[in-house]
C-alpha positions as CSV (number, residue, x, y, z in Angstrom):
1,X,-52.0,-6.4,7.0
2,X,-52.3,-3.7,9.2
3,X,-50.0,-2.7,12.4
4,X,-51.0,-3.9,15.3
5,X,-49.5,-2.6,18.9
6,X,-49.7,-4.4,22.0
7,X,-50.6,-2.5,25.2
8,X,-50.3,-4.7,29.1
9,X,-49.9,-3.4,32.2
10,X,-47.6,-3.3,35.0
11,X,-49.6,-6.9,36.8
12,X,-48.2,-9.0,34.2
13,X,-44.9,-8.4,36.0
14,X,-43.4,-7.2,32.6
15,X,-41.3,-4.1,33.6
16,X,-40.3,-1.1,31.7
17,X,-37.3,-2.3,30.3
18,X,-39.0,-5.3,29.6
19,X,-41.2,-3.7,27.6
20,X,-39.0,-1.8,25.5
21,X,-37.2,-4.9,25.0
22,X,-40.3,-7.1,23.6
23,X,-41.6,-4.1,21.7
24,X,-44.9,-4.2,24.2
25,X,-46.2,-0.8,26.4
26,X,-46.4,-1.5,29.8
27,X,-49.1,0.7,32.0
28,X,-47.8,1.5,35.2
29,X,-50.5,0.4,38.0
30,X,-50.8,3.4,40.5
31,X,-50.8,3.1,43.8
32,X,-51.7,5.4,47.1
33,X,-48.7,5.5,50.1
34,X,-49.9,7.8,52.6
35,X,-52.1,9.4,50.0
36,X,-49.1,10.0,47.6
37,X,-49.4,8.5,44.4
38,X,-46.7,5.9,43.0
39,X,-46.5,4.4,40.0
40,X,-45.1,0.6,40.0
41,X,-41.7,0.1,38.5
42,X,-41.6,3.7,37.9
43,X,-41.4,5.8,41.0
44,X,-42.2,2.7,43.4
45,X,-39.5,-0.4,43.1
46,X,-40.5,-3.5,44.5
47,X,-38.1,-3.3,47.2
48,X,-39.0,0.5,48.8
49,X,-42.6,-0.9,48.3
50,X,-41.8,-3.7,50.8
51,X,-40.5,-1.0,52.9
52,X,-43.7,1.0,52.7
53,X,-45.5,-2.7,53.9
54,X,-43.8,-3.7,56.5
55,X,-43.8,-0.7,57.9
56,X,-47.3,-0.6,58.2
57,X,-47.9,2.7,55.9
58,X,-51.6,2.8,54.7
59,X,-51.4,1.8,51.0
60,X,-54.7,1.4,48.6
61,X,-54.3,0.2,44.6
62,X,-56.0,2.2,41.8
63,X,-56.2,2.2,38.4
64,X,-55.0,4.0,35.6
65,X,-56.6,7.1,34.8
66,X,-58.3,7.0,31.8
67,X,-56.9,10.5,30.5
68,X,-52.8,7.8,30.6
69,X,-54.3,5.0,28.7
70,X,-56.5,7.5,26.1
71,X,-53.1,9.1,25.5
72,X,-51.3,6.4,25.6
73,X,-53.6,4.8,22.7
74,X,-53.5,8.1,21.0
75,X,-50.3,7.9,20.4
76,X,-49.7,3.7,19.0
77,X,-52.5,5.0,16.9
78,X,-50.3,7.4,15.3
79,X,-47.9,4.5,14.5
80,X,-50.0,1.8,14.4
81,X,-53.8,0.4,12.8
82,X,-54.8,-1.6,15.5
83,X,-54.1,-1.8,19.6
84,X,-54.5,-5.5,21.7
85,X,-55.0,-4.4,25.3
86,X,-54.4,-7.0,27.4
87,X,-55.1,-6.1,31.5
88,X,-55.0,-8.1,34.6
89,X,-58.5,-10.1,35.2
90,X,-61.6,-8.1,35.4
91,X,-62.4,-10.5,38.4
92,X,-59.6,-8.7,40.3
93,X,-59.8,-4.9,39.1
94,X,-61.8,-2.5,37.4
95,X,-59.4,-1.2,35.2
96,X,-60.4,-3.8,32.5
97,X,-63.9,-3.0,32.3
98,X,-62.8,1.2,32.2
99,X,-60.5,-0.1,29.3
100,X,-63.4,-1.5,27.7
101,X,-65.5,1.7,28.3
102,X,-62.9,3.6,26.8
103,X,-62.3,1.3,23.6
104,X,-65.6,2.3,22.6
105,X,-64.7,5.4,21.3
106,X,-62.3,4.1,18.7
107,X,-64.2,2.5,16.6
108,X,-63.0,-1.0,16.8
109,X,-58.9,0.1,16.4
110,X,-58.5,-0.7,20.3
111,X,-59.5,-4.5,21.3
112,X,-60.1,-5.1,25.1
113,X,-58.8,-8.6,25.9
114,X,-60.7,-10.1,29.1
115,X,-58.8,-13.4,29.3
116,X,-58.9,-13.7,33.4
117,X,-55.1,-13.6,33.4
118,X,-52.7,-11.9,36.1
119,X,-48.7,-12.0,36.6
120,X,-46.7,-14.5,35.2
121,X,-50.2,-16.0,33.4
122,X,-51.0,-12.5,31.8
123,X,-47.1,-12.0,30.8
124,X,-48.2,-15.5,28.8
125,X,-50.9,-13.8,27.0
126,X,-48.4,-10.7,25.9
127,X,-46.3,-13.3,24.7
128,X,-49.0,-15.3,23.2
129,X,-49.9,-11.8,21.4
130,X,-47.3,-11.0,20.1
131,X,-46.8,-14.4,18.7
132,X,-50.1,-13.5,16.9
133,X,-49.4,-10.8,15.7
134,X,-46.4,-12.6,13.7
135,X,-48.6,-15.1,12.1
136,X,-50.6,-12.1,10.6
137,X,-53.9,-12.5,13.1
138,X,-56.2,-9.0,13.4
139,X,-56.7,-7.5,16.7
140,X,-60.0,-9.2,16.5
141,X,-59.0,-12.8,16.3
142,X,-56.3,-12.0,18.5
143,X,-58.9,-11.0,21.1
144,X,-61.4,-13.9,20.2
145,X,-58.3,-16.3,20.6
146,X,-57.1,-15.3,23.9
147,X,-60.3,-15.0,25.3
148,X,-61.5,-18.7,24.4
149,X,-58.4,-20.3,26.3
150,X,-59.0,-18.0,29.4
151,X,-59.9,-20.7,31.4
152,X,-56.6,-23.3,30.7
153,X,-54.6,-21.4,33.5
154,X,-53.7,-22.6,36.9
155,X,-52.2,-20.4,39.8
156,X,-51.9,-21.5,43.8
157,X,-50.4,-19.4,46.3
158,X,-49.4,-19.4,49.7
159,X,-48.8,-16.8,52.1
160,X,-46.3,-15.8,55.3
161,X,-49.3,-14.4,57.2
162,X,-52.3,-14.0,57.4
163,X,-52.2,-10.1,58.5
164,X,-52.9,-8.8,55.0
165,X,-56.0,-11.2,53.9
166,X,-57.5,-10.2,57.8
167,X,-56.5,-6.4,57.0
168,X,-58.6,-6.6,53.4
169,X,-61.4,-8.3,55.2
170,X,-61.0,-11.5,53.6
171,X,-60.7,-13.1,56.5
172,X,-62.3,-12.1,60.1
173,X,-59.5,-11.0,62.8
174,X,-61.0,-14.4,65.1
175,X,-59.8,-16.7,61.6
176,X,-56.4,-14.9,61.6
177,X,-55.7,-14.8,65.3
178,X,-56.1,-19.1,65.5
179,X,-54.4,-19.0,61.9
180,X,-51.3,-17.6,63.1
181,X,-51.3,-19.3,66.6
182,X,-51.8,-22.4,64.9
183,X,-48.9,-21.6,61.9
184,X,-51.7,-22.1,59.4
185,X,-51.0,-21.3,55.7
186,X,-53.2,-20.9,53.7
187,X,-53.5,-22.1,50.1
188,X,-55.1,-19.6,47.7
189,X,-55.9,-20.7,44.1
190,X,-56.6,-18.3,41.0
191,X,-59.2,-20.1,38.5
192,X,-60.2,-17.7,36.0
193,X,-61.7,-14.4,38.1
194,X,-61.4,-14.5,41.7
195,X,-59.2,-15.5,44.4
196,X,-60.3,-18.5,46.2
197,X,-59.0,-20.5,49.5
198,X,-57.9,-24.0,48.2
199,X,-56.8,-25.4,51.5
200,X,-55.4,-24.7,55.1
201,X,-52.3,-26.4,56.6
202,X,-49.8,-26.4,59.2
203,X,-46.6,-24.4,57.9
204,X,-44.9,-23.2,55.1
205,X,-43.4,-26.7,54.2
206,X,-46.8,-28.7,53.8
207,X,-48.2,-25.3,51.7
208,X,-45.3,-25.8,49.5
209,X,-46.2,-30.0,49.2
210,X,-50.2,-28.7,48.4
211,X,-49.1,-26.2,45.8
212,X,-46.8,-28.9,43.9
213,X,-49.3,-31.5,44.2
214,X,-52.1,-29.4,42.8
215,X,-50.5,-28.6,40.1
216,X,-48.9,-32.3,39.4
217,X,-53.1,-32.8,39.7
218,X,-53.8,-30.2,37.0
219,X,-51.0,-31.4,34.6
220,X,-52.0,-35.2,34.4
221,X,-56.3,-34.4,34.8
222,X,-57.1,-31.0,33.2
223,X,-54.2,-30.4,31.1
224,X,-53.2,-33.7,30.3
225,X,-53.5,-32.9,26.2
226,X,-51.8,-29.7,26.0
227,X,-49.0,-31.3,28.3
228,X,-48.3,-34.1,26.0
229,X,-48.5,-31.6,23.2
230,X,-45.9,-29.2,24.7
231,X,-48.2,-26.5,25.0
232,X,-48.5,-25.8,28.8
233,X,-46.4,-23.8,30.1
234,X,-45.1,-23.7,34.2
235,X,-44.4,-20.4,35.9
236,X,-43.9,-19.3,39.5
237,X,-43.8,-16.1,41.8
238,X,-42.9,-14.5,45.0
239,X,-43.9,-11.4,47.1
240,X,-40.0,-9.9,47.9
241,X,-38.6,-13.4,49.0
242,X,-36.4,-13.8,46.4
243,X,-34.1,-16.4,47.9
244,X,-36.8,-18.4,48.9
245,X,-38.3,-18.4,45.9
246,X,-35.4,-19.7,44.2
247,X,-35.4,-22.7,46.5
248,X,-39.0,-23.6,46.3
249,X,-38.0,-23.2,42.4
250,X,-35.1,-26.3,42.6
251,X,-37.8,-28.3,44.4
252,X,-40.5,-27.9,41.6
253,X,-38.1,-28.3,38.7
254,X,-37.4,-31.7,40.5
255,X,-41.0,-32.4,40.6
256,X,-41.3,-31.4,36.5
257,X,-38.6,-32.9,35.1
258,X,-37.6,-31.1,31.5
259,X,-39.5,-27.9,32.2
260,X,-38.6,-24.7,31.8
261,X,-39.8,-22.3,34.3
262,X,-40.8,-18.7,34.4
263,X,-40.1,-16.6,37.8
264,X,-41.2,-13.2,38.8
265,X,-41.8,-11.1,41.4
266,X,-45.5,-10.8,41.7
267,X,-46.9,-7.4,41.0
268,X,-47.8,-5.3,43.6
269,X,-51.7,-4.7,43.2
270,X,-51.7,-8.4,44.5
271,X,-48.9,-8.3,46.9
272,X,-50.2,-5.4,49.1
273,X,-53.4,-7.9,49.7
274,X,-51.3,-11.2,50.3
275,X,-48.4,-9.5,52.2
276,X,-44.2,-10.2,51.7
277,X,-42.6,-13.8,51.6
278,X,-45.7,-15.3,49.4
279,X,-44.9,-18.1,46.8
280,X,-47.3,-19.1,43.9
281,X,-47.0,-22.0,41.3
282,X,-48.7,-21.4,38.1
283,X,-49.8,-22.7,34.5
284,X,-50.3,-21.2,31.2
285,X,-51.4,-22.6,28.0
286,X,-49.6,-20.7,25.3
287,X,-50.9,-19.9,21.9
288,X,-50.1,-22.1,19.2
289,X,-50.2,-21.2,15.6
């Protein structure tokens, strides 16, 4: 039984230390602040980020250039037989499909997982991995497993405004101008790929009633079998609201009685399109061997 290392980045909210800790490499995501480059939880921490935001500094994501993950792989391959790369969705980036590009080149040793996963959902599949990796799978079958329970995740999310959806042209500036008159809030869900609008309502409150509700939904209808089996697991996030965030988190735990839940901050390649003081309410299925 070969090695095998396990490679995320910095979207699955799994920092540095983190890392270390688990035994997992984190990529930092780069980002572009007045056409400086930053890497998250590296030279850019969530809280001067925030800064950077409110303060309306012009800030674009990229990816990791493929020169840091080739060397990064390089180097586990020194160490190690195999690598289980596991990025945030391809439906929301293009640094899973350059990942897959790049595994090309080594001959099957670096396995590209596409599993549609991002934050507290992808920081599953690392776990998930490395679970895997115990119980003696190949980077192969850890790939082929991940990727055929892709779709039993769940993630909602509501913003604070609507400023940063209207700014990426998700929304037209008419839409955002009666949105914020109104207090609209908008209800986003994550299903697989892409971002989607679940619902509009009035205020923070009633978003926070539609997320719990939606996910009540998903655990007695879609999950129902991997609920009674103990195998879902419930996670939530925030964009910089903290203390919010731990709120909203007494009110769910009320709502699932017995669960344990998993809170981070969300990363920042998704918080610079949905803007500070978001909350999210999410489900993984984790891996059982």
């Amino acid at each position: 039984m070969g090695k095998i290392a396990i490679v995320t980045d910095s979207n699955s909210g799994i920092t540095q230390d983190e890392g270390r800790v688990l035994g997992v490499s984190v990529i930092p995501m780069p980002f572009y602040i007045n056409e400086v480059m930053y890497l998250e939880g590296i030279t850019l921490l969530q809280e001067e980020f925030y800064e950077k935001l409110k303060n309306d500094e012009p800030i674009s994501t990229s990816q990791p250039g493929p020169a840091d993950v080739c060397g990064l792989w390089d180097r586990l391959l020194e160490e190690n037989d195999e690598i289980v790369h596991i990025p945030m969705s391809s439906g929301l980036s293009n640094s899973c499909e350059t990942a897959m590009v790049l595994a090309r080149d080594y001959d099957g040793r670096v396995q590209v997982v596409d599993n549609q996963r991002i934050s507290v959902t992808q920081r599953q599949s690392v776990l998930d991995a490395l679970e895997l990796v115990k119980a003696g799978f190949s980077a192969i079958q850890i790939k082929e497993r991940l990727e055929a329970e892709k779709m039993e995740s769940s993630i909602y999310i509501t913003l604070e405004t609507l400023k940063y959806l209207k700014k990426g042209g998700r929304i037209t500036p008419a839409a955002a101008a009666i949105g914020t008159v109104l207090n609209l809030k908008p209800v986003l869900q994550i299903q697989g790929e892409k971002l989607d609008a679940y619902a509009k309502v009035r205020g923070k409150k009633q978003a926070k009633r539609v997320m719990v509700k939606a996910m009540k939904e998903d655990f007695e209808k879609r999950f129902a079998k991997y609920v009674e089996s103990g195998e879902m697991c419930l996670e939530m996030a925030y964009t910089g609201n903290r203390e919010e965030a731990e709120e909203f988190k007494k009110e769910v735990e009320k709502e699932f009685p017995g669960m344990e839940i998993q809170m981070d901050p969300l990363s920042l390649s998704v918080a610079c399109h949905i803007g500070h003081g978001a909350l999210a309410i999410a489900c993984a299925k984790k891996v059982t061997v």
